[in-house]
N, CA, C and O atoms as a GROMACS GRO file, in nm:
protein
  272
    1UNK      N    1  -1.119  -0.369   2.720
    1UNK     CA    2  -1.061  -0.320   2.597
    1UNK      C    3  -1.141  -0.378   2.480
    1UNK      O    4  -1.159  -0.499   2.475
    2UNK      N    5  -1.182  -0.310   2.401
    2UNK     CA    6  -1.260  -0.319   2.286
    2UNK      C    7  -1.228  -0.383   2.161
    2UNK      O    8  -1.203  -0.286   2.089
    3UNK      N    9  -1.214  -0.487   2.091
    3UNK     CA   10  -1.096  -0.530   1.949
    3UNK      C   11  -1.160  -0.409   1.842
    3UNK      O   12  -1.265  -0.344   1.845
    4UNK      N   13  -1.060  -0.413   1.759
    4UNK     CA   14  -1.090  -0.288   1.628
    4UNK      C   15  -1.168  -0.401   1.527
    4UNK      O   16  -1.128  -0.512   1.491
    5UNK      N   17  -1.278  -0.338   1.498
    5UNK     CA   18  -1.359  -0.437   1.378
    5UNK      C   19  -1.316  -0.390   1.235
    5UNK      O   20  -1.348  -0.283   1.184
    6UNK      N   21  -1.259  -0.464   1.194
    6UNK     CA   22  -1.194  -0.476   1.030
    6UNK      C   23  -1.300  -0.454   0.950
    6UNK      O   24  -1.402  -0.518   0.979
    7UNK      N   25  -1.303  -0.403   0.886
    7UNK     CA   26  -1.432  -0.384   0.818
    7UNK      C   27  -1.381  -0.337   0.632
    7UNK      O   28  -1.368  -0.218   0.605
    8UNK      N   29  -1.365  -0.411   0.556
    8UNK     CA   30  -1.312  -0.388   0.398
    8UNK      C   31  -1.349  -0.432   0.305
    8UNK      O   32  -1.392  -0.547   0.296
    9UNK      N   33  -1.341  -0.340   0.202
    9UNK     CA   34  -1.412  -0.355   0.047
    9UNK      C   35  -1.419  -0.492  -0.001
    9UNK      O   36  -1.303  -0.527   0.020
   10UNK      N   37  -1.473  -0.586  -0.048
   10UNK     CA   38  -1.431  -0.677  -0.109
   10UNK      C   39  -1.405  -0.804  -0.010
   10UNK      O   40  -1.438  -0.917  -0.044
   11UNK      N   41  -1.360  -0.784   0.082
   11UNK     CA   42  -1.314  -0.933   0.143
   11UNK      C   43  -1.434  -0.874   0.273
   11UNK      O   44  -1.440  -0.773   0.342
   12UNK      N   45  -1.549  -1.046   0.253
   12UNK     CA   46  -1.628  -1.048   0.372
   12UNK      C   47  -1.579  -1.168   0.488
   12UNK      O   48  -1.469  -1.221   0.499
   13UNK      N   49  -1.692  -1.186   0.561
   13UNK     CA   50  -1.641  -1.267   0.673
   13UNK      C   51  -1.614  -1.410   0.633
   13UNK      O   52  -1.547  -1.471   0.716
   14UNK      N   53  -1.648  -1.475   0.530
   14UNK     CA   54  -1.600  -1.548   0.503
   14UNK      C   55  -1.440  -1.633   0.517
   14UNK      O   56  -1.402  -1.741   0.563
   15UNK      N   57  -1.374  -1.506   0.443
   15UNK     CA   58  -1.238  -1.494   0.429
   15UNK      C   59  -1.145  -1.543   0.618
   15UNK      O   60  -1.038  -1.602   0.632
   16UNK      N   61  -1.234  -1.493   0.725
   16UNK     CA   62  -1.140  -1.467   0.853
   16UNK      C   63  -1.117  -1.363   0.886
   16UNK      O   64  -1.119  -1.276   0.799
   17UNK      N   65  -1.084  -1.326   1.024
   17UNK     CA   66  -1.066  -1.228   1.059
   17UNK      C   67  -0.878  -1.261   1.050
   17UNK      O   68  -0.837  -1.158   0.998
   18UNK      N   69  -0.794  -1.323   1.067
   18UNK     CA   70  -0.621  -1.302   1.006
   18UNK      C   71  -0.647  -1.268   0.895
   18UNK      O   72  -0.598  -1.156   0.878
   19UNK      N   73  -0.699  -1.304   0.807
   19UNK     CA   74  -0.700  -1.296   0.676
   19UNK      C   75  -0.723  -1.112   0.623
   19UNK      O   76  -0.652  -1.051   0.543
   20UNK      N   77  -0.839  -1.063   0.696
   20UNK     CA   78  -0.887  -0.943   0.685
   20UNK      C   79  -0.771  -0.865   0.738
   20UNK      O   80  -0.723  -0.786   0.656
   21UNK      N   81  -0.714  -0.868   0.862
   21UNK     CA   82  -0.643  -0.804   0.948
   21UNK      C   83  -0.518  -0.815   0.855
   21UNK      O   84  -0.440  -0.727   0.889
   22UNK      N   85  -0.469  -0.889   0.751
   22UNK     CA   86  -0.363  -0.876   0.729
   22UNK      C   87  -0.372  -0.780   0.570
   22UNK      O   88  -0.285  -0.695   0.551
   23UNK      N   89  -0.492  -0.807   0.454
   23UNK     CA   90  -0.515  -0.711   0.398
   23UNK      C   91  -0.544  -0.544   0.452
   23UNK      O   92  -0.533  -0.447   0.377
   24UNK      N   93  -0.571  -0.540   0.554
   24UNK     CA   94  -0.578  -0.430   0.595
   24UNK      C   95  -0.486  -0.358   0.645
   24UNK      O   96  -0.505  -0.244   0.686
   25UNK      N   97  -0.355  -0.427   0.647
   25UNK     CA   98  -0.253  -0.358   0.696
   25UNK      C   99  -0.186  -0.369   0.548
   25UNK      O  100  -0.114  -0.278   0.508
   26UNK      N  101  -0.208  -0.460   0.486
   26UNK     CA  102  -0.108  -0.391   0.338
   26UNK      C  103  -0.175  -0.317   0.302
   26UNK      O  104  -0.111  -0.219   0.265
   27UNK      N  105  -0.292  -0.305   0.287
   27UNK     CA  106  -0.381  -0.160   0.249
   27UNK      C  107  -0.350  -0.018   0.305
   27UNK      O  108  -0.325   0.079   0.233
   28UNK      N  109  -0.356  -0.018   0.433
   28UNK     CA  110  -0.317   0.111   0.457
   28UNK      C  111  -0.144   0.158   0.456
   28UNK      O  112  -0.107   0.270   0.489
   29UNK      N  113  -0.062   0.062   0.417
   29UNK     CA  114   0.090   0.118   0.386
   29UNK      C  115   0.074   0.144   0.198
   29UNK      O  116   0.132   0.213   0.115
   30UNK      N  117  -0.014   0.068   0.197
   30UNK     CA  118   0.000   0.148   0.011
   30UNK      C  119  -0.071   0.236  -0.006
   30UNK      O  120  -0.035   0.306  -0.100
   31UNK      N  121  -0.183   0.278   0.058
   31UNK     CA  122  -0.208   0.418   0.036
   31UNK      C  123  -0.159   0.482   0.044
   31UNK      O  124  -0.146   0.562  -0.048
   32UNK      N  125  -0.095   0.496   0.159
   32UNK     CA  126   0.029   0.636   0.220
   32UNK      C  127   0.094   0.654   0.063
   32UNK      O  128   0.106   0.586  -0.039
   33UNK      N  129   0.128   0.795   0.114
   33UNK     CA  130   0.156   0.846  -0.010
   33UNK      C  131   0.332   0.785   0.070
   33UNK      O  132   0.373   0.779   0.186
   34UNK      N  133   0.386   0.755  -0.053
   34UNK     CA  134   0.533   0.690  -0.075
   34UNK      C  135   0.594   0.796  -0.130
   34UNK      O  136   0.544   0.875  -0.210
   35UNK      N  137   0.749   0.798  -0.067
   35UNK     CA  138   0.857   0.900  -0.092
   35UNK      C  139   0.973   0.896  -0.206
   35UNK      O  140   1.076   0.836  -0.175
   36UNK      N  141   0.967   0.940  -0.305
   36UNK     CA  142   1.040   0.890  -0.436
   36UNK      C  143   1.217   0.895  -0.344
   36UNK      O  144   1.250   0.982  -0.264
   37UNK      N  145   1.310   0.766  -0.393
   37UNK     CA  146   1.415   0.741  -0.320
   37UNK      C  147   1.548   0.871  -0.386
   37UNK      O  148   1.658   0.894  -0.336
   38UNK      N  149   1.485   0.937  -0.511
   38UNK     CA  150   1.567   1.043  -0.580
   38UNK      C  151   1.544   1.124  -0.552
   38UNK      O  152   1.646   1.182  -0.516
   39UNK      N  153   1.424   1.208  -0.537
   39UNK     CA  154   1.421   1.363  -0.515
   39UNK      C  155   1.335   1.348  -0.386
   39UNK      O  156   1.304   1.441  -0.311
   40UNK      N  157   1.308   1.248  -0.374
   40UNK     CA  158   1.216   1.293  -0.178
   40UNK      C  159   1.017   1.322  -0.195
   40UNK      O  160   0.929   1.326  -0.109
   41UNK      N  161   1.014   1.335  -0.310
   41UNK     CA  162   0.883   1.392  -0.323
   41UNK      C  163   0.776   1.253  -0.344
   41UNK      O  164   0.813   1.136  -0.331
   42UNK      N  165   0.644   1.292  -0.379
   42UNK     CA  166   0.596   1.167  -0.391
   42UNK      C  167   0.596   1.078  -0.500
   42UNK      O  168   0.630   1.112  -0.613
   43UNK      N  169   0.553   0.950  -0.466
   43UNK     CA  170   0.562   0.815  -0.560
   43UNK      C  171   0.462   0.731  -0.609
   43UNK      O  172   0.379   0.715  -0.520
   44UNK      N  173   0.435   0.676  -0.697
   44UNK     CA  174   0.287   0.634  -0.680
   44UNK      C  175   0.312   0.532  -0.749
   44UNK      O  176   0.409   0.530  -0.824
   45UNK      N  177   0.216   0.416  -0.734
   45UNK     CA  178   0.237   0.287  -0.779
   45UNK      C  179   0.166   0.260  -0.927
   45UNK      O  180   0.050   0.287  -0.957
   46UNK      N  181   0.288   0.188  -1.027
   46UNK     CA  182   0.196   0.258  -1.142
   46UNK      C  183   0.154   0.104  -1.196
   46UNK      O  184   0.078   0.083  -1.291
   47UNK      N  185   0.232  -0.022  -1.096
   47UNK     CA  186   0.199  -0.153  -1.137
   47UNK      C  187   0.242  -0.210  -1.017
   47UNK      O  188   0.278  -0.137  -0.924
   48UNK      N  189   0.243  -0.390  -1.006
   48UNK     CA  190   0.251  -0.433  -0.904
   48UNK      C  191   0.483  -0.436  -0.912
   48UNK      O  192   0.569  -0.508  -0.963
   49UNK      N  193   0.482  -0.376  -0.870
   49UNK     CA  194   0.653  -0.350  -0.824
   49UNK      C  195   0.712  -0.241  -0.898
   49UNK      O  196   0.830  -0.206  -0.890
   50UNK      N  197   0.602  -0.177  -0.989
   50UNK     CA  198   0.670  -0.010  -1.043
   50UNK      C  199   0.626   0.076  -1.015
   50UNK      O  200   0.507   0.084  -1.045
   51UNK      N  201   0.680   0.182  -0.949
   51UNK     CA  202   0.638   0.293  -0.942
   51UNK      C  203   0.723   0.434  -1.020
   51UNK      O  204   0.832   0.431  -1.077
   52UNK      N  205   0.657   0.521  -1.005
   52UNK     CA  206   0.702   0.614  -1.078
   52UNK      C  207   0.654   0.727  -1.015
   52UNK      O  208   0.535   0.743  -0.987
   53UNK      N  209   0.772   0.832  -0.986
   53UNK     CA  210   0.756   1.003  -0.895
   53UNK      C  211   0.699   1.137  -0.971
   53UNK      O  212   0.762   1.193  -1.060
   54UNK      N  213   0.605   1.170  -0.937
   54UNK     CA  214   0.515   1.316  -0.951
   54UNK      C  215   0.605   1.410  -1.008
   54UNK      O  216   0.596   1.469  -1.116
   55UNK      N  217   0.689   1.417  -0.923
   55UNK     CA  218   0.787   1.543  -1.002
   55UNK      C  219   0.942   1.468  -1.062
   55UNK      O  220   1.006   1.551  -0.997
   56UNK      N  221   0.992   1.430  -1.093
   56UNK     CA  222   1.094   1.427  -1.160
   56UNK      C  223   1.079   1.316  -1.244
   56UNK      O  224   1.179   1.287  -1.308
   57UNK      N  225   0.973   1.243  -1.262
   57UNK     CA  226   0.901   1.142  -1.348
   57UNK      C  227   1.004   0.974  -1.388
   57UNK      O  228   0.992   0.909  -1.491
   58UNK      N  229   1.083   0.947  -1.291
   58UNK     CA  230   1.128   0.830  -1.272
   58UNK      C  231   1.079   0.732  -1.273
   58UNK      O  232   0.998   0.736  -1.180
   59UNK      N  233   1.073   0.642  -1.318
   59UNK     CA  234   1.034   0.521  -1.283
   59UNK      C  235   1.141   0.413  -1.235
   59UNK      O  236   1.252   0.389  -1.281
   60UNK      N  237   1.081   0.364  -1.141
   60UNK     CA  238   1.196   0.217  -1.076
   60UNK      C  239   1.079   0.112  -1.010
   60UNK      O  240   0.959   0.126  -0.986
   61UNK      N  241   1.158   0.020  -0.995
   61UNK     CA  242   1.106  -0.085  -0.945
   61UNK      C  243   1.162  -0.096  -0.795
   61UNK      O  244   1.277  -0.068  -0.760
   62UNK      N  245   1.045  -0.148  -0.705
   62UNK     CA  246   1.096  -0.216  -0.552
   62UNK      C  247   0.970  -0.310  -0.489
   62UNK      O  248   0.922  -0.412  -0.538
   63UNK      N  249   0.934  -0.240  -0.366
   63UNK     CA  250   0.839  -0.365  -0.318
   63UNK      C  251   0.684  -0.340  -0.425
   63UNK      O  252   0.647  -0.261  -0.513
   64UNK      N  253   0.636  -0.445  -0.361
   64UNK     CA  254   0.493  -0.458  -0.443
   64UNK      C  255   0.397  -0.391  -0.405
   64UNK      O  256   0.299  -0.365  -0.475
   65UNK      N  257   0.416  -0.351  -0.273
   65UNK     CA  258   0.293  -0.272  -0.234
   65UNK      C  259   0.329  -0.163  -0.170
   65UNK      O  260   0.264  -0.062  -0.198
   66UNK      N  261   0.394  -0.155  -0.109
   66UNK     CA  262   0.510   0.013  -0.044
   66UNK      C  263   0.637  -0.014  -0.084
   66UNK      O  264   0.691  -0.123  -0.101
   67UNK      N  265   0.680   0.103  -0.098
   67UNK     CA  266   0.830   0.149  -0.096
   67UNK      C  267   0.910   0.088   0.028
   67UNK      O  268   0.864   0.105   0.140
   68UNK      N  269   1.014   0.027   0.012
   68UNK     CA  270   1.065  -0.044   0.147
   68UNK      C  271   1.255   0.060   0.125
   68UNK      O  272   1.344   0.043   0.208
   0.00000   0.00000   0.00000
C-alpha cells in the first residue's frame, strides 16, 4: 500500500508531515462549497468565523473554517 504524498502551497517539509496532513484536511473542508443553514444554497467565507450566502445575502457567524 502506497502513503498519499501531501504536497501544499506554502507549507514545505520543514513544517512535518502531521503538520501538513492536518492543513490539508482543513483545506479541503473549506473549499467545499458550504450550505447556507437558511435557504440551503451556498455559503462562502467572508472572514475567519463569517460567512455570508449567494442568494439570500445573510450573514452569520459559526466555525472558522467550515460550516459545522
Amino acid at each position: 500500500m502506497a502513503t498519499k504524498k501531501v504536497t501544499l502551497r506554502g507549507v514545505g517539509a520543514k513544517y512535518g508531515k502531521s503538520v501538513r496532513a492536518k492543513y490539508a484536511s482543513i483545506e479541503l473542508k473549506q473549499r467545499k462549497k458550504q450550505e447556507c443553514p437558511f435557504c440551503k444554497k451556498t455559503a462562502k467565507r467572508v472572514s475567519r468565523g463569517i460567512w455570508k450566502c449567494s442568494k439570500c445575502g445573510k450573514k452569520f457567524a459559526s466555525g472558522t473554517y467550515y460550516l459545522e
